[in-house]
C-alpha positions as CSV (number, residue, x, y, z in Angstrom):
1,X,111.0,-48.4,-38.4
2,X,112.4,-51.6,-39.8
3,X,113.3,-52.8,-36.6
4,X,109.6,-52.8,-35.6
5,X,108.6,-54.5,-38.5
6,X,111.1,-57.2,-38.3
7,X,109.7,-57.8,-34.5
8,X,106.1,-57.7,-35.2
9,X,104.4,-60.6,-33.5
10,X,103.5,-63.1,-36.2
11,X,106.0,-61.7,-38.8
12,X,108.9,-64.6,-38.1
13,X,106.5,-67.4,-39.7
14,X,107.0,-65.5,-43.4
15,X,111.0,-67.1,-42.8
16,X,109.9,-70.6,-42.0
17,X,110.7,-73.3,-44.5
18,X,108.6,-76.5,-45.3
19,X,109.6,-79.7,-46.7
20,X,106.5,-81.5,-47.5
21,X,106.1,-84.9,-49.2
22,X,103.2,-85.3,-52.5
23,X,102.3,-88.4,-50.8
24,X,102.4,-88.6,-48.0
25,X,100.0,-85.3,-47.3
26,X,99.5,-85.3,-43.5
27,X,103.5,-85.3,-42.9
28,X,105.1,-81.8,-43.0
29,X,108.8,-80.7,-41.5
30,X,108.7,-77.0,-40.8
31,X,112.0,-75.3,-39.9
32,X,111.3,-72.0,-37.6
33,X,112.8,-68.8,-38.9
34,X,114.8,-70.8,-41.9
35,X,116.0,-69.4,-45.1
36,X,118.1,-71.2,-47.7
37,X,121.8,-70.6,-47.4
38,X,123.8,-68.6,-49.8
39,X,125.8,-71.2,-52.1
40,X,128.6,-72.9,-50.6
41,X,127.4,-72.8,-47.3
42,X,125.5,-74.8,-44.8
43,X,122.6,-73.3,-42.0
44,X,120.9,-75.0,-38.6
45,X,117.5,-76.3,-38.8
46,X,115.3,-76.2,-35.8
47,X,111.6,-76.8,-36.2
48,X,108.5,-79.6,-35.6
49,X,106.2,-81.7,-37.4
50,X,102.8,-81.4,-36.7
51,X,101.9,-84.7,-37.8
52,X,98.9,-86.4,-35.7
53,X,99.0,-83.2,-33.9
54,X,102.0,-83.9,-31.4
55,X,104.5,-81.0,-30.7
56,X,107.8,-83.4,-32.5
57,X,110.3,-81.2,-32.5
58,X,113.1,-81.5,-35.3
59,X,117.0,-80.4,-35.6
60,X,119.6,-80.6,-38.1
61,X,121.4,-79.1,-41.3
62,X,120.8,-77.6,-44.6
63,X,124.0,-76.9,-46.9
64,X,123.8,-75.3,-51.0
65,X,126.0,-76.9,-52.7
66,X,128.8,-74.4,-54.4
67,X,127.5,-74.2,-57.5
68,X,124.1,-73.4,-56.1
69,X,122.5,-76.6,-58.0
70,X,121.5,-79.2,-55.4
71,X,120.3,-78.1,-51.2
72,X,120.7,-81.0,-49.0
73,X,119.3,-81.3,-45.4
74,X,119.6,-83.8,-42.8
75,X,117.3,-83.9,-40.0
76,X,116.2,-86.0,-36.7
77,X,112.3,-85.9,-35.6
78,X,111.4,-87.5,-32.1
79,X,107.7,-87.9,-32.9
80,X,106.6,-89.3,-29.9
81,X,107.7,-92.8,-29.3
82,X,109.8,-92.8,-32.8
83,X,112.2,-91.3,-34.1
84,X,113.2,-90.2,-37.6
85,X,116.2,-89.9,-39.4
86,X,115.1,-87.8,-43.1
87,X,117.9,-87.5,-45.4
88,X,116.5,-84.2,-48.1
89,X,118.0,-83.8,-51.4
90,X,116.3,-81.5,-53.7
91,X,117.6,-79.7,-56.7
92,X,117.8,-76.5,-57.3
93,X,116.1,-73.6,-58.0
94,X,113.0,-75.9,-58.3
95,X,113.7,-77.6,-55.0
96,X,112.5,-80.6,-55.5
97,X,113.8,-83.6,-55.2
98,X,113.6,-86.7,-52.8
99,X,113.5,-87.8,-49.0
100,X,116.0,-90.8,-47.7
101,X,114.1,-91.6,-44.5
102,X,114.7,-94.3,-41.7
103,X,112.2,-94.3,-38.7
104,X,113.8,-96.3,-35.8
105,X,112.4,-99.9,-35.4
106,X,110.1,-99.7,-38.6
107,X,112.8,-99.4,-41.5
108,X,113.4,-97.2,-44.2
109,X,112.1,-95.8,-47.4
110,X,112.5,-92.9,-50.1
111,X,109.7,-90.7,-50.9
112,X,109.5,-87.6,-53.4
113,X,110.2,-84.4,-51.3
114,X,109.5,-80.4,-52.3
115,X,110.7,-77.6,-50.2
116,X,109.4,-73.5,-50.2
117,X,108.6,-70.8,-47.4
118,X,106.2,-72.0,-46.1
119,X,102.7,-70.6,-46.2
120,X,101.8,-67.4,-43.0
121,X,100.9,-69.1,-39.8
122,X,99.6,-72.1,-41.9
123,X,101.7,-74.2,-39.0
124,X,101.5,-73.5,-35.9
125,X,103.4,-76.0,-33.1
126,X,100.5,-78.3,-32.0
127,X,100.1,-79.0,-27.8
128,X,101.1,-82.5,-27.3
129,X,98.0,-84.9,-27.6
130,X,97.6,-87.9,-25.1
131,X,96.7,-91.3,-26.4
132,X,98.3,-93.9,-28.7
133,X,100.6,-92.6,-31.4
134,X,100.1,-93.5,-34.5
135,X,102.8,-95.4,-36.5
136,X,104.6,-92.6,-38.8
137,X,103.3,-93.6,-42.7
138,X,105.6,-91.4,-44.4
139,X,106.8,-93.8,-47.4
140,X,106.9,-97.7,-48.4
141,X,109.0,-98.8,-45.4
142,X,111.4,-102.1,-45.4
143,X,112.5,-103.5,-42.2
144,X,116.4,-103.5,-42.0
């Protein structure tokens, strides 16, 4: 009976994880099927923005630290022509905390960052939309 429940179309998005950013409102970095590690310990992340409504897929890795009191994740976005590098500290349990982010040929900036499950089917992977993309406008950025 569990079993069934656990595979029930539509189920998985109640483990997904979002990282979104006060302002900066239209940027969102949802990790598929992600749960916070246990303390001392460190889990893949494999998810998408939806920004602009392009499929961008995302990778990388969240680690608790020991004591349980800071959950840092590093991840890479290819958002159509860019790509960006977010560096996610937030402390715990309140998980919030703040975003180190480069974009590729634009520069870098930090920008306050708050992570929790995200929100049933509130995210679905977007079909990748034709035209020019928009320049990612995620924080204040400074060219290198």
């Amino acid at each position: 009976m569990i079993a069934a429940v656990a595979c029930a179309p539509g189920i998985s998005w109640a483990l997904d994880y979002c990282v979104t950013f006060p302002s900066a409102t239209n940027y969102i970095l949802v990790g598929r099927n992600f749960v916070l590690p246990l303390k001392g310990t460190c889990r893949a992340w494999v998810g998408f923005t939806p920004q602009n409504s392009y499929n961008s897929p995302s990778t990388g890795t969240g680690c608790l630290s020991s004591d349980g009191t800071n959950f840092s994740l590093s991840i890479t976005t290819m958002e159509s022509v860019y790509t960006i590098f977010d560096a996610i500290s937030l402390n715990m349990p309140s998980q919030t905390g703040i975003d180190n982010e480069t974009v590729l040929g634009l520069g870098s900036g930090t920008i306050s960052a708050v992570g929790a499950k995200c929100k049933p089917k509130a995210n679905p992977i977007p079909a990748v939309q034709s035209g020019q993309p928009e320049t990612p406008q995620i924080g204040v950025f400074s060219k290198p």
